[in-house]
C-alpha positions as CSV (number, residue, x, y, z in Angstrom):
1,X,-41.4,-34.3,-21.3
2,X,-43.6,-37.3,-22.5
3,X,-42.5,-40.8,-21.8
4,X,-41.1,-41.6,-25.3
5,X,-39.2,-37.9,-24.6
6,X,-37.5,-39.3,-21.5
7,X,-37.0,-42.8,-23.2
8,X,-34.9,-40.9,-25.6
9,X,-32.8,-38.5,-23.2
10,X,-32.3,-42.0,-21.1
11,X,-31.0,-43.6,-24.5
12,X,-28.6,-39.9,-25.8
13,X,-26.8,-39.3,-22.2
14,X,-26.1,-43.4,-21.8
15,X,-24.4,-43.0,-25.1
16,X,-22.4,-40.2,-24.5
17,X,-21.4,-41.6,-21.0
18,X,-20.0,-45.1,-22.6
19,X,-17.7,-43.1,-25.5
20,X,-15.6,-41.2,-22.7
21,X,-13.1,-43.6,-22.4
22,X,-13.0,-45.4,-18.6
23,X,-12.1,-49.1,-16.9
24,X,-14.7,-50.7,-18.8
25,X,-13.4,-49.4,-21.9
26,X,-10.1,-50.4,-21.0
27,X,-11.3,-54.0,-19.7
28,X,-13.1,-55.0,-23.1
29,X,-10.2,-53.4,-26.0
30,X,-7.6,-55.3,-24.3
31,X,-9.2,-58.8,-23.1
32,X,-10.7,-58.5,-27.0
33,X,-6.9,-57.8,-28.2
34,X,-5.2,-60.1,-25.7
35,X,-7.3,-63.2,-25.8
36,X,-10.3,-63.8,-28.2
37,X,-13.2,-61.9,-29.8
38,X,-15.5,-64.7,-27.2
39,X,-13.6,-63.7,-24.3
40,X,-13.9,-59.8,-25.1
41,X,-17.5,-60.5,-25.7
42,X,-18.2,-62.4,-22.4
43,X,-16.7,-59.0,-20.5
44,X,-19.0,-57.2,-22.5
45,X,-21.8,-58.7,-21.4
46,X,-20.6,-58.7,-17.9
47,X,-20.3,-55.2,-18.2
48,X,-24.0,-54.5,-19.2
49,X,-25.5,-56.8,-16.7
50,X,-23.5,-54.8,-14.3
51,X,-24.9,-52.1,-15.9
52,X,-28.3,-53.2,-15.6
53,X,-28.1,-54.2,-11.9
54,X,-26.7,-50.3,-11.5
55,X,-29.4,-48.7,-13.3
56,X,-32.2,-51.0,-10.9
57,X,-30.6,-50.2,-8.0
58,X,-30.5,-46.1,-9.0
59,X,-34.8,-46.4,-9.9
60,X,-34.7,-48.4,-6.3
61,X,-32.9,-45.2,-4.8
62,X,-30.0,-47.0,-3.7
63,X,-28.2,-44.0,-4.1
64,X,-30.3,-41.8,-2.3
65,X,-29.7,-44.4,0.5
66,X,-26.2,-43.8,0.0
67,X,-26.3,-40.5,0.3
68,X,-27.9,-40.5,4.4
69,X,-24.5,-43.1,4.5
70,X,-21.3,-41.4,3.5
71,X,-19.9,-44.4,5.2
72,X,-21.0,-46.8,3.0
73,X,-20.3,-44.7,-0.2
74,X,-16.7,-44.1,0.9
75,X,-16.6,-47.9,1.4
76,X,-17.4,-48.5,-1.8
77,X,-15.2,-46.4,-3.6
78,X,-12.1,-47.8,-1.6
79,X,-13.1,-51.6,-2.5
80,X,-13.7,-50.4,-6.4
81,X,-10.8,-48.6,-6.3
82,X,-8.9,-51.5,-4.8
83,X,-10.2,-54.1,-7.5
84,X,-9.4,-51.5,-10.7
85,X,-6.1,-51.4,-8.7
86,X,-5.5,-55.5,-8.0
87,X,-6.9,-55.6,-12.0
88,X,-3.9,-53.1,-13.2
89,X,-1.5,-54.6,-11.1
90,X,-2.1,-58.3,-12.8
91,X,-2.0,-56.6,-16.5
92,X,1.2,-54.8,-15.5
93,X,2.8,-57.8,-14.3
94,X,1.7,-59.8,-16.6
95,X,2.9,-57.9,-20.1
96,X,5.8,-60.2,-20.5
97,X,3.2,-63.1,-21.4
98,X,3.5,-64.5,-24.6
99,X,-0.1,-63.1,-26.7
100,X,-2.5,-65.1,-27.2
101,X,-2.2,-66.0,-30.8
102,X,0.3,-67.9,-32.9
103,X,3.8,-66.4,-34.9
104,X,2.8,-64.8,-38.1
105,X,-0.4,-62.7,-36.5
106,X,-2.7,-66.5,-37.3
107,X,-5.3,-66.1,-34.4
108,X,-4.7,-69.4,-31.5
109,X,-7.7,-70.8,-32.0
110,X,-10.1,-70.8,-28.9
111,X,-11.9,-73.7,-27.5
112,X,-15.5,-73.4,-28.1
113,X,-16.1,-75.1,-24.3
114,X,-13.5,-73.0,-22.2
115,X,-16.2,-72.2,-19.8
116,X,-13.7,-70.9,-17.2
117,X,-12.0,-68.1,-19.1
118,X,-15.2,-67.1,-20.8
119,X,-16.6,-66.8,-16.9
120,X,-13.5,-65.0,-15.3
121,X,-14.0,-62.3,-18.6
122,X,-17.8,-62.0,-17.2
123,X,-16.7,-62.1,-13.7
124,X,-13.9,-59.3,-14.5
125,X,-16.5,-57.1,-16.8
126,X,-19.4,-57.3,-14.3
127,X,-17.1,-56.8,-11.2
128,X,-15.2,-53.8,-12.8
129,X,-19.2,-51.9,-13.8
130,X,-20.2,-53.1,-10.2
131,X,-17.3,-51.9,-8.0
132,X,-17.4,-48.3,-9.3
133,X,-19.9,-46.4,-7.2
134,X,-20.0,-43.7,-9.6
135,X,-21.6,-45.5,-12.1
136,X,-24.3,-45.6,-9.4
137,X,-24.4,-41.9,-8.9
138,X,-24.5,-41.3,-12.6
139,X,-27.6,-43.3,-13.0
140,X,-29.1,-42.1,-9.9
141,X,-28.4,-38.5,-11.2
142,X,-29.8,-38.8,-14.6
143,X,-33.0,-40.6,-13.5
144,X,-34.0,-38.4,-10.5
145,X,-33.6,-35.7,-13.0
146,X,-35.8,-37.3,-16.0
147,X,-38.0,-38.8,-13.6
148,X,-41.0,-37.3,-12.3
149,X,-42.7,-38.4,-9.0
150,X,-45.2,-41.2,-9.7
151,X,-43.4,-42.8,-13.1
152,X,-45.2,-45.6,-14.1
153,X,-43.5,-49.1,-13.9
154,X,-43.2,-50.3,-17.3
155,X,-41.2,-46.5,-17.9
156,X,-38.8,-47.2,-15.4
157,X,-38.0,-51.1,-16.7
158,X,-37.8,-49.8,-20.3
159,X,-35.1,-47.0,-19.3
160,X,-33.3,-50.6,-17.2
161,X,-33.6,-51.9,-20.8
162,X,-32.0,-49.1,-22.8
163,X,-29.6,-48.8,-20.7
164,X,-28.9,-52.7,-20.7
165,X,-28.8,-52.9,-24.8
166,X,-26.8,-49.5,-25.0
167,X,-24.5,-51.2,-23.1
168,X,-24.5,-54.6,-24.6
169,X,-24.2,-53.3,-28.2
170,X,-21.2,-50.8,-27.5
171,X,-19.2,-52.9,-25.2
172,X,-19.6,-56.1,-28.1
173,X,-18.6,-54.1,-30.9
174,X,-15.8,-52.7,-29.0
175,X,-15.2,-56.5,-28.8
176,X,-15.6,-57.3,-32.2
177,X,-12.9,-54.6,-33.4
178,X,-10.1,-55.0,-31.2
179,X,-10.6,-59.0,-31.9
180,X,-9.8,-58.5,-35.8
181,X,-6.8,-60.3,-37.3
182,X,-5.1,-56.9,-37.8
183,X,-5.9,-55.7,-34.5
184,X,-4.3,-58.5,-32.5
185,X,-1.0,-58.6,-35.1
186,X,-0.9,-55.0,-33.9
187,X,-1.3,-56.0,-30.5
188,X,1.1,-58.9,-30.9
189,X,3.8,-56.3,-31.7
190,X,3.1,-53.7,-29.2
191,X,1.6,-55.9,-25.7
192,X,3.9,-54.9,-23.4
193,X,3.6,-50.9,-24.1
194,X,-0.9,-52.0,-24.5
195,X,-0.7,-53.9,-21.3
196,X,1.3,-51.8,-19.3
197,X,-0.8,-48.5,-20.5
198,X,-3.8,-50.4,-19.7
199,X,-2.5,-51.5,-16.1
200,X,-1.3,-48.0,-15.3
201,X,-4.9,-46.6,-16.4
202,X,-6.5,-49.2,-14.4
203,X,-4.3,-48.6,-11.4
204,X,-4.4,-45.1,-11.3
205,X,-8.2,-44.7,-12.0
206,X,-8.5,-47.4,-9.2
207,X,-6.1,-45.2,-7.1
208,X,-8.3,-42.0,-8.0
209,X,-11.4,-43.6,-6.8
210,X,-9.8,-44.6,-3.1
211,X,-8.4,-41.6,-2.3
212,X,-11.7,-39.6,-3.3
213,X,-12.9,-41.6,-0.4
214,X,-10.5,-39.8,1.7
């Protein structure tokens, strides 16, 4: 396979990987629905810098380090799979919150300089990619298997980048559609079943991911 041919494989099985529904799925729709079409899109982007940093670490062979310490793998899991856990737990609890928009489905305006709810949505999207270790064996998996022995540099940054703007483009137009005036009236009407779904999901993927560790 040439290196336009792996490029491309890199680019298809990213795609494919990002449409099965998962915590950052989950993490985007609802801060999108629940807060602001800014907000959803800072968790995207903290999402595909988490995405980025996985896919380095994978070319680095991170995981191949992880795999000579079970230790620190299982380790891993159990923290990810407490955060997605502590993250469902706050959703649940909080689903009796007013939304965040105004009677009569009108958006609340948000301020163009709320720096600290536009960095908790980055904080939350980046540490929800980060603290899954499987996203980690995914990448490692696909690139040992695409990669031949010697790959030049500039190949391996370019599959970084792919994986970086597959990531950024899905998870912001995720953002943009659950942010729509009819999306958030619907959301308005229905947040404590959304919130509580999404919680529950959260919690028990979180849950799934500890016990693996097990």
């Amino acid at each position: 396979m040439g290196d336009w041919g792996v490029l491309g494989a890199v680019f298809v099985v990213h795609v494919l990987a990002m449409a099965s529904p998962g915590p950052n799925v989950l993490v985007v729709t609802q801060t999108a629905a629940s807060r602001s079409r800014r907000a959803g899109v800072w968790a995207a982007l903290g999402i595909a810098a988490g995405a980025g940093l996985l896919a380095g670490a994978a070319l680095a062979g991170v995981g191949a380090l992880l795999d000579h310490a079970p230790w620190v793998h299982d380790a891993l899991r159990v923290a990810g799979g407490g955060y997605l856990v502590y993250l469902g737990v706050r959703l649940w609890r909080g689903a009796r919150a007013p939304a965040a928009f105004a009677a009569g489905g009108a958006l609340r305006a948000e301020p163009r300089a709320d720096a600290r709810g536009n960095g908790d949505a980055f904080r939350v999207g980046l540490l929800t990619n980060l603290t899954n270790p499987k996203a980690l064996a995914f990448y490692g998996s696909v690139f040992a298997a695409l990669f031949a022995p010697g790959s030049p540099a500039w190949l391996k940054l370019a599959a970084v980048a792919f994986v970086v703007a597959n990531s950024t483009a899905f998870h912001v137009a995720l953002a943009c559609l659950f942010s729509t005036r009819r999306a958030q009236t619907a959301y308005g009407r229905l947040k404590l079943r959304v919130d509580r779904i999404a919680g529950a999901g959260l919690a028990l993927l979180g849950l799934a991911l500890a016990l693996a560790a097990a």
